[in-house]
N, C-alpha and C positions, 0 to 999 in steps of 0.2 A: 504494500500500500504506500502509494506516493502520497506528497502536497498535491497536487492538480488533480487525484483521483479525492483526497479528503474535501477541497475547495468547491469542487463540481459538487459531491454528494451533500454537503451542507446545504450550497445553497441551492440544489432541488429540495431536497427536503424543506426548507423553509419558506419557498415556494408552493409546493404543495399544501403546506398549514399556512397559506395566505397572508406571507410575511412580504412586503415591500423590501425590494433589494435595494440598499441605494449604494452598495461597494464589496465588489466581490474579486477579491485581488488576487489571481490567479500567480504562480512563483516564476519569478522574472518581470512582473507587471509592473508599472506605474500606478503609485496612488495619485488619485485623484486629490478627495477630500483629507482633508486632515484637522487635527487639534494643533492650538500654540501650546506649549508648557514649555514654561520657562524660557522662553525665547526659544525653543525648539521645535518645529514640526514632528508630530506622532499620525505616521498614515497606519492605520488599523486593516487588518486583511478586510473585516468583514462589518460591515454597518448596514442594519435592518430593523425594519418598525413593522408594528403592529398594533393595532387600535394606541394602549397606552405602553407597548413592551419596546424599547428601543434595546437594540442589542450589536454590544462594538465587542470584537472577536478576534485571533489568530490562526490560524489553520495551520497547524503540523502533525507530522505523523507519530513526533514523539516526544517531549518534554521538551520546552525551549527558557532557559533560565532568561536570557535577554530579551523575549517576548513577553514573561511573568514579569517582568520590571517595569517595560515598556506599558504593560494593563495596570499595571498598581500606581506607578506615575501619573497616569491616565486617571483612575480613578479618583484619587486622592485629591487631583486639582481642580479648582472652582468650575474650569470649563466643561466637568461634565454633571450632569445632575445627579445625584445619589439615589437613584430611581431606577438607574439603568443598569440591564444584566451583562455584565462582562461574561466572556467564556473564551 
């Protein structure tokens, strides 16, 4: 199991349960959208809404220490609202 076979299967699945893709960043891609923290740019694999479930994501196939920092960063600063499901 790749990144681009986990990326695809995510974001069908959350297509299927009627999630809004707004960024699905397949390995090699360009992000698009991003967060500021700290004067830095954080583009997130995956950014998806649903009625009130907004969901910023990473896609790997297996534990990414740099990815967990990059989501906790994320989390922790004002720019994201405490409401929303990291994964």
């Amino acid at each position: 199991m790749n990144e681009t076979f986990i990326t695809s299967s995510i974001t069908k699945f959350l297509k299927r349960n009627d999630f809004y893709i707004i960024q699905s960043i397949h390995p090699g891609g360009q992000g698009g959208l991003n967060y500021k923290v700290n004067s830095k740019p954080i583009y997130p694999d995956l950014l998806a809404f649903k009625e009130t479930l907004f969901i910023i994501g990473e896609n790997k196939p297996s534990y990414s220490e740099s990815d967990h920092r990059k989501l906790n960063t994320l989390m922790q600063s004002q720019e994201v609202d405490s409401k929303y499901k990291f994964i």
